[in-house]
C-alpha positions in Angstrom: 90.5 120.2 83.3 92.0 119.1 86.3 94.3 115.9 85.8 93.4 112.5 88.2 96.5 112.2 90.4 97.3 108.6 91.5 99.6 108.5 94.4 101.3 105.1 95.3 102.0 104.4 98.5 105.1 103.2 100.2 104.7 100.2 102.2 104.3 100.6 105.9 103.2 97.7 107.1 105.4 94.9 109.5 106.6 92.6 108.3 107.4 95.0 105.2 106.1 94.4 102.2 108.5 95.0 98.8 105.3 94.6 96.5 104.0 97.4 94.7 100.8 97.9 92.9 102.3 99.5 90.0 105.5 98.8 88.3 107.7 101.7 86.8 107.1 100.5 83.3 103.3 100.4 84.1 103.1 103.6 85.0 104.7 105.2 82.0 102.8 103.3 80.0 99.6 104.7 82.1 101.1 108.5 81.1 101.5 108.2 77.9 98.0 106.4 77.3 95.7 108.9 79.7 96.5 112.3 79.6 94.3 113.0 81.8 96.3 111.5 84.7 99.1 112.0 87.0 101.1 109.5 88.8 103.8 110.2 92.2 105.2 107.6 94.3 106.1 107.8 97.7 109.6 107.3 98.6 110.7 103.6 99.7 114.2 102.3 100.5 112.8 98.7 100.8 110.4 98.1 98.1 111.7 95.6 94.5 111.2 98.6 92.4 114.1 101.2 93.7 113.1 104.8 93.7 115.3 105.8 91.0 113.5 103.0 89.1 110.6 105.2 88.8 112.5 108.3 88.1 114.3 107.0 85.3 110.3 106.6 83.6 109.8 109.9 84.6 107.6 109.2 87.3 108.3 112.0 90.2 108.7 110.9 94.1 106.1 113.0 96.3 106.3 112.3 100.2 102.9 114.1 101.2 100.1 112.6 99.2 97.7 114.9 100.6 96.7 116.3 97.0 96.0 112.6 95.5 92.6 111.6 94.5 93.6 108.1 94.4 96.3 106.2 96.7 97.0 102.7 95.7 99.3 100.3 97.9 99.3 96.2 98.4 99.0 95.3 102.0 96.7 97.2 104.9 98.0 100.9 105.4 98.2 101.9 109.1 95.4 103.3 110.5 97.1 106.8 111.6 98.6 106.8 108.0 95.2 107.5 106.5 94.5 110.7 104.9 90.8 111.2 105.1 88.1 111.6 101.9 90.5 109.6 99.5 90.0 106.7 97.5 91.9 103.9 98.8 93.1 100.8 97.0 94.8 98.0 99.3 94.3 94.2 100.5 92.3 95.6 103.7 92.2 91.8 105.1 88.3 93.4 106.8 86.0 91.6 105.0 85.9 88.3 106.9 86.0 90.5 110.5 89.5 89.7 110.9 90.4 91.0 114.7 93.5 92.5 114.2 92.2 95.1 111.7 89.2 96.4 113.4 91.1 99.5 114.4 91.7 99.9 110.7 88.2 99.5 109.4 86.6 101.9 112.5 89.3 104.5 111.0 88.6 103.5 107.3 85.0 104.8 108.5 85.3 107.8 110.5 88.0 109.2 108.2 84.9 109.0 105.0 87.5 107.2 103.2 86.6 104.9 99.8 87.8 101.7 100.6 88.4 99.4 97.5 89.6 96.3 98.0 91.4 94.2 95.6 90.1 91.3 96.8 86.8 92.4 96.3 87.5 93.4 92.5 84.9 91.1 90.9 83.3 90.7 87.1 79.6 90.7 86.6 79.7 87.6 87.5 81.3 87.9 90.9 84.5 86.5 90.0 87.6 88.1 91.1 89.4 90.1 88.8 92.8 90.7 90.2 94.8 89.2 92.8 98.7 87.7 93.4 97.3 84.3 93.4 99.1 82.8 90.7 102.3 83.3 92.2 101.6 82.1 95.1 101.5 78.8 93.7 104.1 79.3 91.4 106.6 80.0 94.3 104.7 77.8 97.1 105.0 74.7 94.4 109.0 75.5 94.4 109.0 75.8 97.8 107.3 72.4 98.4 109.9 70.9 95.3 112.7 72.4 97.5 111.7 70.7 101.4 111.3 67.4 99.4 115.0 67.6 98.1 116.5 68.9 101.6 114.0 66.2 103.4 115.8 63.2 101.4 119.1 65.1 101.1 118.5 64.2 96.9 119.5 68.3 96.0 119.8 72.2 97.5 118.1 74.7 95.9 118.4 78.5 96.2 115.0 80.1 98.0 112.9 81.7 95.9 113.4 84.7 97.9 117.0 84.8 97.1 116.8 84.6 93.3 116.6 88.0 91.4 113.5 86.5 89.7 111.5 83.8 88.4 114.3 83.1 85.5 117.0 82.7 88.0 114.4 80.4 90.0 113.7 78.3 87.0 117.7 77.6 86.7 117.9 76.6 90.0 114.8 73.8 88.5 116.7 72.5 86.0 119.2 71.2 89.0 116.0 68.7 90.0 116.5 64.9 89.5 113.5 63.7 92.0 112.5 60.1 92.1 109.5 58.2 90.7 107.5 59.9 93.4 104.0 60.9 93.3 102.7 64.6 93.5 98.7 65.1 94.4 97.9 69.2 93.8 94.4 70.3 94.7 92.7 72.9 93.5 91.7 74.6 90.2 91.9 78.2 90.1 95.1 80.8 90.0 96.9 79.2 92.6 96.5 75.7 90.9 97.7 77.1 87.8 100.4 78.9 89.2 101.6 75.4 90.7 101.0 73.8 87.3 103.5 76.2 86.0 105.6 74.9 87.9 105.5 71.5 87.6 105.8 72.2 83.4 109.1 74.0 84.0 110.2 70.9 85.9 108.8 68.8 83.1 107.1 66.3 85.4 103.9 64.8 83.4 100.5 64.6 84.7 98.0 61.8 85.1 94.8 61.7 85.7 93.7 60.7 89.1 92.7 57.1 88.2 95.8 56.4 86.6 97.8 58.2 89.7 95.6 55.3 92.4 95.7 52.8 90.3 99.1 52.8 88.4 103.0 53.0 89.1 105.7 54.7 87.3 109.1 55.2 86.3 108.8 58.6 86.6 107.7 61.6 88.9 104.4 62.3 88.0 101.5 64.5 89.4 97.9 64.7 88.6 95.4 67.6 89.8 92.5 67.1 92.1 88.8 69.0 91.7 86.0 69.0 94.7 84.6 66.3 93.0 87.9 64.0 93.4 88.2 65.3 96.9 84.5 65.6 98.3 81.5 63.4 98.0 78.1 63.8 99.4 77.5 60.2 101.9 74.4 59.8 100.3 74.7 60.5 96.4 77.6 60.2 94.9 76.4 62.2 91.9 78.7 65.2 92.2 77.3 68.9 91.7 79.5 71.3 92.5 77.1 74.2 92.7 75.7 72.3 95.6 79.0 72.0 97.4 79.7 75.4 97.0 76.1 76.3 98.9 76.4 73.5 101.0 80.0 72.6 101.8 78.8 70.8 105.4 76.8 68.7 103.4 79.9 66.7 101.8 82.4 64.5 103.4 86.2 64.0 102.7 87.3 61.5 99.8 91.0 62.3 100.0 91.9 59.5 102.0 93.2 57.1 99.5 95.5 59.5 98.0 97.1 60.1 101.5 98.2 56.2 101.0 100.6 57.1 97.7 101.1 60.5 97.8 104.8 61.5 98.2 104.5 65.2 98.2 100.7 67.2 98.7 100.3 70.7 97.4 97.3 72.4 98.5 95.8 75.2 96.4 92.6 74.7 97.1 89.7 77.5 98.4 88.6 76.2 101.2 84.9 76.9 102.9 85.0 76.7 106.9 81.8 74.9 106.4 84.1 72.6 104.3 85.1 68.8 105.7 89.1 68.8 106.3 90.8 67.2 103.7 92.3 64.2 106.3 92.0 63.6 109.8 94.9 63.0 112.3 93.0 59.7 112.7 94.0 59.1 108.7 97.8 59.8 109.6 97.9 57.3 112.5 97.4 54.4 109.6 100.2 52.7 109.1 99.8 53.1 105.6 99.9 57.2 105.5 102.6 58.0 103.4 102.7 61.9 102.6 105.8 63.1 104.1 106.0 66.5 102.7 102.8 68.9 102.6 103.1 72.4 101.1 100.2 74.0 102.3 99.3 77.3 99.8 96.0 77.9 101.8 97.5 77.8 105.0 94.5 78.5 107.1 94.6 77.8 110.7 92.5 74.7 111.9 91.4 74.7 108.1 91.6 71.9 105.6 95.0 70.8 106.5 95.3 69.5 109.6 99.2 69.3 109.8 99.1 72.9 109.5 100.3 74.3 112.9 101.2 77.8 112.3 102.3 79.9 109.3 105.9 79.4 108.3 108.1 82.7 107.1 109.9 83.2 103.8 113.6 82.9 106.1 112.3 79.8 107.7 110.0 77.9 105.6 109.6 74.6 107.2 108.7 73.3 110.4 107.7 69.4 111.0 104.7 67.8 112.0 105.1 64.9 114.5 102.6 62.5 113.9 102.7 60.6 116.9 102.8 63.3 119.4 100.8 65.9 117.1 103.2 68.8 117.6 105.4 70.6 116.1 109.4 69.1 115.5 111.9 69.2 113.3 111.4 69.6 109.6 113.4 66.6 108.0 113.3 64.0 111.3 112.4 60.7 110.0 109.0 60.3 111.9 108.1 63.9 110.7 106.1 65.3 108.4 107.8 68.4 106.3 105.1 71.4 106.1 105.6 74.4 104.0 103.1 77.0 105.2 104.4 80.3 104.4 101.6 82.8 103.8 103.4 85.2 101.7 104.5 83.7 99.4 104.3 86.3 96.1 106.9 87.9 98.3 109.5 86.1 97.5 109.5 86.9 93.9 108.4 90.4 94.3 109.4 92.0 90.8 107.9 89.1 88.7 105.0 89.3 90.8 104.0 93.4 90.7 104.2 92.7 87.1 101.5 90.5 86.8 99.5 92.0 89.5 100.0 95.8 87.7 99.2 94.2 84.6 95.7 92.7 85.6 95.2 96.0 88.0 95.6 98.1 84.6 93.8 96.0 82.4 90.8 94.7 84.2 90.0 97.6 86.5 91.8 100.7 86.0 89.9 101.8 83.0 86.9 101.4 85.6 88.7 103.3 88.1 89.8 106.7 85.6 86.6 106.4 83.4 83.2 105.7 83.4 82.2 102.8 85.9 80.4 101.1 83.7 80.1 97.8 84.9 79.6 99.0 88.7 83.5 97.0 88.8 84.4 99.9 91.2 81.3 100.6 93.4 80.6 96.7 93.7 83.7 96.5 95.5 84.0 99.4 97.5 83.3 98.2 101.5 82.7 101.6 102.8 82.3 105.2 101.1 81.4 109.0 102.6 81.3 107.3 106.2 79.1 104.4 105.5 79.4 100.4 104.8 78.0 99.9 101.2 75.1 97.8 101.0 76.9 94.6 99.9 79.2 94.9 103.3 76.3 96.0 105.8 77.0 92.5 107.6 80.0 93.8 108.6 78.5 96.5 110.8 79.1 94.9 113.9 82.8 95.2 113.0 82.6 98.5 111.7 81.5 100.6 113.9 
């Protein structure tokens, strides 16, 4: 019986990418379990794992993937890079008709090749499966902890990006003295918990969000904010949230009194273009707005964040936000605001977080992927197969082809 050879890619992209989908340990473990696989690797001089990494599990370097059934990598592969009639597994960043990757997803087509994209890895249930969310809070939380203490010159921590890995990270948190300041965090999936994480390592309590409007402390304190802190239908304020996530255009912004005593804002939260924007620049012209540093996770353009220019880079985190003038400035001015809006930000822990991601990838998916695909986990996110958009992704034929 001819063995399932799993071929994972080296990173091609620009910016490069130092992620990898599976970790050596993972896939000796993945050998030993299923005999009836093989896995290769590309060479790579830049990703976390080095190549002798993989060697020392016994895991062979191939350059020509050619002979793989399956070829697994994290971000989108070039389109001239694509060997046709495989079975592809990357973030293809297609699904929303992104511009700069129609050339990819024309050639994902004509070359018949499987697309499966993590990010369309769902349960029954249509929930994702997989994804590098949770570090993405955990570092962008860190990051946002860091610009406050550089903004007030209160401490200097080591990026995230310089620190072998979370551990060392962590150390750098136990340098922290902050002030009895006031931390608002919305959202309440992976990247809200990855924040959350965070926050417990710096041992800073939460409250509730009556108690963080209506009380002071003596200590740094955050609390969390759902849709239904945030968002309010005008006319009912009987929250459903089933009915904001139909009709997000029906529901107005309720942040605005938390824009008056928050010290530091982390946004984690999905947000809907349909969605209102969590403040207007009409809210930071009060003379009572007192964020001064945002760390905006999301970090969608024109999205819910307002103060959100451009995205920032892993070297240069931080620009400032000028909130008389509306442009961009210098991070830690006086009359500016400090935003964090890096859009990598699982990069900057890249070992820590291929583990997780290889983890979840092996647990909740692979078994679909070198089995039987018994609960469609596989075909229900594949965008396009043997030449053709799958039915679920026929409103991306516009795009396509």
């Amino acid at each position: 019986m001819q063995k399932l050879k799993i071929g994972v890619l080296r990173e091609e992209k620009s910016p490069i990418d130092k992620r990898v989908p599976l970790t050596p340990l993972i896939c000796a473990d993945l050998i030993r379990k299923y005999p009836n696989i093989e896995i290769v690797v590309q060479p790579s001089k830049v990703r976390c794992y080095a190549d002798e990494e993989y060697t020392a599990f016994g895991v062979p370097l191939q350059e020509d993937l050619s002979d793989c059934h399956i070829l697994m990598g994290v971000k989108e592969v070039p389109a001239d890079k694509l060997i046709a009639g495989k079975k592809y597994f990357f973030f293809s960043h297609t699904i929303k008709k992104q511009s700069h990757n129609q050339k990819l997803m024309k050639a994902l087509i004509a070359k018949k090749i499987q697309m499966i994209d993590y990010e369309t890895l769902t349960d029954k249930n249509h929930n994702r499966i997989i994804g590098f969310g949770r570090f993405a809070g955990i570092v962008g939380a860190y990051n946002g902890i860091l610009g406050y203490g550089l903004k007030y010159d209160l401490f200097r921590l080591k990026p995230a990006n310089l620190c072998r890995d979370r551990a060392e990270m962590e150390e750098e948190l136990k340098r922290v003295k902050l002030p009895n300041i006031k931390i608002a965090l919305t959202g309440g999936g992976r990247v809200a918990n990855g924040c959350i994480e965070t926050m417990s390592a710096l041992r800073i309590r939460k409250v509730t969000p009556e108690e963080f409007l209506m009380a002071s402390f003596r200590e740094p304190v955050y609390c969390q904010l759902n849709p239904r802190d945030y968002v309010e239908r005008p006319d009912d304020h009987n929250f459903d949230l089933n009915d904001f996530f139909a009709h997000p255009e029906h529901f107005v912004s309720r942040f605005a009194p938390f824009t008056k005593i928050t010290d530091l804002y982390i946004s984690s939260h999905y947000w809907d273009p349909r969605s209102p924007k969590m403040f207007t620049k009409e809210d930071m012209n009060a003379p009572d707005f007192h964020m001064s540093v945002i760390a905006d996770i999301t970090c969608d353009m024109d999205g819910s964040v307002p103060t959100t220019l451009r995205s920032s880079t892993i070297e240069k985190p931080f620009y400032g936000y000028n909130i008389k003038s509306g442009q961009e400035d210098l991070p830690f001015n006086k009359d500016t605001i400090c935003i964090m809006a890096v859009d990598n930000l699982p990069c900057e822990l890249p070992r820590d977080a291929s583990d997780d991601f290889a983890k979840d990838l092996t647990e909740r998916a692979l078994p679909n992927i070198i089995g039987v695909d018994t609960d469609q986990v596989i075909e229900r996110a594949s965008i396009c197969k043997d030449g053709k958009l799958m039915p679920a992704f026929e409103y991306l034929s516009d795009y396509a082809y």
